[in-house]
N, C-alpha and C positions, 0 to 999 in steps of 0.2 A: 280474556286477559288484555290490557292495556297494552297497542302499540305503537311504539315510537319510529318519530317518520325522519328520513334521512331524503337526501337529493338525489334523484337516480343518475343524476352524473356520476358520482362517486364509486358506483357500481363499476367494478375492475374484471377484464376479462381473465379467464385463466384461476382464478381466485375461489378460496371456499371459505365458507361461512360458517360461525357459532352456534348459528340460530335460524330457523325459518324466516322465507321474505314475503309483505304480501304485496297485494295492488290493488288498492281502490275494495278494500277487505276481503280479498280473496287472493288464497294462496298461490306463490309464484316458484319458490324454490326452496326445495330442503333444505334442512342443516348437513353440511358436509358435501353437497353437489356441486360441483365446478359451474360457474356460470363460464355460457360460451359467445362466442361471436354472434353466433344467430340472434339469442338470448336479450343481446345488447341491442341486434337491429330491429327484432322484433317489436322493443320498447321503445325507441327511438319512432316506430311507425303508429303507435300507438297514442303518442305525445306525453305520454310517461314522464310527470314531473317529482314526483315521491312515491319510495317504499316505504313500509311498513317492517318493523322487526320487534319482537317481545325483549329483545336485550336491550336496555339503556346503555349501555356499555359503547353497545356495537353500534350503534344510529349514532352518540357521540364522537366515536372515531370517526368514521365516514364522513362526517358533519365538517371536523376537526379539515379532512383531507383536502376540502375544495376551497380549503383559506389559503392554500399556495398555488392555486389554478381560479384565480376568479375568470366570471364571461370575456371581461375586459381583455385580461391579458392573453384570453386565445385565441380574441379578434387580432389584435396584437403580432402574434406568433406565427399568426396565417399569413396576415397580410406582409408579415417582414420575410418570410421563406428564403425567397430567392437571394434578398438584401445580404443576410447572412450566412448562407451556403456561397456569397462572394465575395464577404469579408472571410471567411475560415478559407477559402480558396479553394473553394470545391469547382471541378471543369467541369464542365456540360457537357454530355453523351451528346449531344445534336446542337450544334452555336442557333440561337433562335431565327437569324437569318434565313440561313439552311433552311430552320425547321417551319418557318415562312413561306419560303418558297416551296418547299414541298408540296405544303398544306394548299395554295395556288393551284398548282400543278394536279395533283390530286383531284380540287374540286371541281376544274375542269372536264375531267373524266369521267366524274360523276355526272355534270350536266350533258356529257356525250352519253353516256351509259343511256341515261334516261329517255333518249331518242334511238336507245336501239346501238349504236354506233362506238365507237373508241377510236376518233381521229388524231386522239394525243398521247396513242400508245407509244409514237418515239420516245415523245419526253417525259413521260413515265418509266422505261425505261430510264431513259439517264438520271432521272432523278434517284432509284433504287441503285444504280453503279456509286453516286456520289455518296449518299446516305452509307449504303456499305463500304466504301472507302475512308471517311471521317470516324466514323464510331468505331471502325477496325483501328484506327493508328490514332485518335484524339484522346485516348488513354482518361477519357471524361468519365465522371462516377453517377450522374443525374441527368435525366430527364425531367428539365422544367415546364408543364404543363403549361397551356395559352389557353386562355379562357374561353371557353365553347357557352356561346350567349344564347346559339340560336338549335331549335335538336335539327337543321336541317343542314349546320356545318359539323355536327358532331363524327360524322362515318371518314369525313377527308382528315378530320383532327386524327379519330382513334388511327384511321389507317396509317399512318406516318407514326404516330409515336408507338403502336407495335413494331414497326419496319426498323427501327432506334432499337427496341427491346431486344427484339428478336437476333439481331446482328450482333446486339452485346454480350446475351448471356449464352450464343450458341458459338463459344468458343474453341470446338471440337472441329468446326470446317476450317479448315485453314487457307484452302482455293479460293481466289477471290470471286470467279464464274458461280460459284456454289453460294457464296453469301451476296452476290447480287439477284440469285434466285430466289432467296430466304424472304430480300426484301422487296423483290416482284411481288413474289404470294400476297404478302402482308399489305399490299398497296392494292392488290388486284381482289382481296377475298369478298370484300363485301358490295362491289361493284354492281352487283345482281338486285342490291338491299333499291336502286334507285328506278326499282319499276315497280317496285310494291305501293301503294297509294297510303300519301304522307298521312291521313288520319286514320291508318291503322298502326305506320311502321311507328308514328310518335306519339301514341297513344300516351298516357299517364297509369290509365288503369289498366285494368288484365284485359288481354281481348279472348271473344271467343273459342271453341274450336275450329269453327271454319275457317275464322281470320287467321288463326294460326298455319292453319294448312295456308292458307296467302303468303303468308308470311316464308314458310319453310319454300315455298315459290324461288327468293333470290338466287338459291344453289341453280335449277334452272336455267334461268337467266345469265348467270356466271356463266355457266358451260355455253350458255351461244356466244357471248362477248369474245369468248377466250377460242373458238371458234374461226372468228372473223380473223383475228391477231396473226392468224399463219401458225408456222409450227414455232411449239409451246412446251418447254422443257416438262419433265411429269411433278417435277415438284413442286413447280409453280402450279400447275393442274391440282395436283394431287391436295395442293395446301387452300387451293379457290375450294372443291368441289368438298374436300374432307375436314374443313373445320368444324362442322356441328355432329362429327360421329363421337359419341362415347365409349368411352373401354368397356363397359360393359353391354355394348351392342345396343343400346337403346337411341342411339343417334341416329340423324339422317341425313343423305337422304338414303341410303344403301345400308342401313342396321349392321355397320361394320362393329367389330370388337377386337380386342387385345392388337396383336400385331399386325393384324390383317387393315392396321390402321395406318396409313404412310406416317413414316417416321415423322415427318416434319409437320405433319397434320397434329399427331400427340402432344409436340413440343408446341405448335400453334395455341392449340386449344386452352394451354395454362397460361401462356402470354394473353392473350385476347380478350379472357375473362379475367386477369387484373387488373389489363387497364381500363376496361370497362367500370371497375368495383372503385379505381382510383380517381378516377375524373369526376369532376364534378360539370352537371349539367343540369337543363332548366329545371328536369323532372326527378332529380334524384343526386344528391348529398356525396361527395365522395369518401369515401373512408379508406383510413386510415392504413398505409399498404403494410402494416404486420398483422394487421386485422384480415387484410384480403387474402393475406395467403396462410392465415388458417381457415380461413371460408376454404377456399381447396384444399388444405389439408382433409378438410373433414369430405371433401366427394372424391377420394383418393380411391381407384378399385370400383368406382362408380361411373365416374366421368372423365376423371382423370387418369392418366397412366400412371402409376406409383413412380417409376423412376425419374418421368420427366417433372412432375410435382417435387419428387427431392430434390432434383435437379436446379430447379427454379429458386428455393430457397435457397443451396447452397451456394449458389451465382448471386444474387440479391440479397442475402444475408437474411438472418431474420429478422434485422431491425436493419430495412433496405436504406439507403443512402436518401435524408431527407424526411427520415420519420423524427419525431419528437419524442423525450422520453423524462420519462419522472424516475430520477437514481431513487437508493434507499438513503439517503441524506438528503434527500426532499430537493435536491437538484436541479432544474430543469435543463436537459441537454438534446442539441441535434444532432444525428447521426450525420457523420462526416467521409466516414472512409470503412470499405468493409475487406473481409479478407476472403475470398471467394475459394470454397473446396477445401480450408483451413478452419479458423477460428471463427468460420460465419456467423456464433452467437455472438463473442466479442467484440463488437465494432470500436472505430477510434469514433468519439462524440466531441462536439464542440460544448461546451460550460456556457450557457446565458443566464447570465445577473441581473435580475430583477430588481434590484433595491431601489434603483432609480425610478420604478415605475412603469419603465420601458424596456425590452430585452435589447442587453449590451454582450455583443461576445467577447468572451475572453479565455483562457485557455484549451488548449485541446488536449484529450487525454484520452490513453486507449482502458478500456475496461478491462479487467481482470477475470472475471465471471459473470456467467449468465447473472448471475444472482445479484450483479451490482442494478439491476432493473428492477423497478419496483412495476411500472408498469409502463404501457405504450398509451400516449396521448393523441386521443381521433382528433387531430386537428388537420 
């Protein structure tokens, strides 16, 4: 039977289908099965330009959908982010200064790390009191990303903008001693990453198993750094040595599970991997964070602790501060303001007018149901 080919951009997560899909004449998805996040990155890796479907119908629609999303305007959308989360008046979780200096400060420790050493453990240090001082009282809803050009400043980036995460959405510690350890850990966990030998740690492709065992090496290394440092509260310990354990015991370096995992290690573990998922770097595309936190949804009981994964969403929203979104009146709007432990699906969105060609914001408005979301745009 004749099939008609549609754009696989148009392909929507979360979404079910009339008709069978194929690829390149071979079958990808039934009728009626939800396509998921994997699904989309899968194809995305594959360089997946067009589906296939037997319904005219359905390949019309889809066709139809990316006449309100051309390439243009999502070069467009990306490159204005920051422009208009500052005309709608959105604060920043971390003023870029700050989050400048940190990333400084940081990669100094890195280049100490890497000789063995840590002679900027003071200012590290006070960099994690400042960091948890700002994002506790600066009442900021985003974390604006700075372009990681090279993958060998990528570990000083990620470690600070988890240190920003982590302080934000762990609103439960109230003690400021306790959230300057949060953001110790998160400055201090991958420290150990700067003895592993740069053409394996930034490889592009998969490495082997041996390399891998290298690799699981950093936790190692971490524990002597931290070592050297004097005495070392345990949850700064506990969050260096126990971010790559799983809930389901398959992690390491100690095959820990369920609780036997320090608390703040669980909570680590889901911060760490989305902002990994969210940045974009030399080797790999960032995507879209309501994308990323279904990618944990789905290692929820696997990898993840189930609570602290709900946890995450419900702080972050599911359309986190800063995602793009297509309403069902064909829309285009940025997420603005979210209501954490409340109406998390709900977010307030900014309205961007295309008409002119170029996105212009203009009203902000809070959604009324999930259902006013037709979908999440990976931009």
């Amino acid at each position: 039977m004749t099939k008609h080919m549609f754009p696989m951009n148009a392909l929507r997560s979360g979404e079910f289908y009339e008709s069978d899909l194929f690829l390149d004449r071979k079958f990808l998805l039934r009728q009626g099965h939800r396509v998921t996040p994997a699904l989309l990155i899968k194809l995305k890796k594959l360089g997946a330009k067009e589906l296939g479907t037997r319904l005219e119908s359905l390949a019309e629609r889809m066709r139809k959908r990316l006449l309100v999303l051309t390439q243009e305007v999502r070069g467009q959308l990306a490159n204005m982010r920051d422009s208009l989360l500052d005309e709608f008046g959105v604060k920043e979780l971390l003023p870029h200064d700050l989050q400048e200096k940190a990333i400084s400060v940081s990669a100094a420790c890195f280049a100490d790390a890497a000789d063995g050493r840590l002679d900027d453990f003071g200012n590290l240090w006070q960099m994690a009191e400042e960091i948890a001082e700002v994002v506790r009282y600066s009442g900021g809803e985003v974390l604006k990303p700075l372009d990681v050009p090279e993958p060998e400043v990528y570990y000083s980036h990620h470690s600070v903008n988890v240190a920003a995460m982590m302080v934000g959405v762990m609103s439960d510690i109230s003690d400021s001693v306790g959230r300057i350890q949060v953001a110790m850990g998160c400055l201090m966990h991958d420290l150990g990453t700067s003895q592993v030998p740069k053409e394996i740690l930034f490889r592009k492709g998969p490495v082997s198993e041996k390399e891998f065992g290298i690799i699981k090496e950093h936790i190692d290394f971490g524990k002597r750094l931290l070592m050297e440092c004097g005495e070392i509260h345990e949850n700064v310990k506990g969050m260096v040595i126990g971010h790559h354990e799983k809930f389901n015991g398959t992690g390491y370096p100690d095959g820990l599970s369920g609780a036997d995992i320090p608390y703040l290690s669980r909570w680590f573990s889901c911060c760490d991997v989305y902002d990994a998922l969210t940045t974009s770097r030399a080797h790999q595309e960032r995507i879209a964070p309501p994308i990323a936190l279904e990618l944990i949804g789905q290692c929820v009981g696997s990898q993840f602790d189930p609570d602290c994964a709900k946890g995450l969403v419900e702080r972050l929203g599911v359309y986190p501060v800063g995602s793009y979104l297509l309403l069902k009146d064909e829309r285009i709007a940025l997420v603005t303001k979210n209501y954490p432990l409340k109406a998390y699906d709900r977010p307030e969105v900014g309205i961007i007018d295309m008409s002119s060609g170029k996105p212009v914001p203009k009203e902000k408005v809070r959604l009324n149901s999930k259902d006013d979301v037709v979908d999440t745009l990976d931009i």
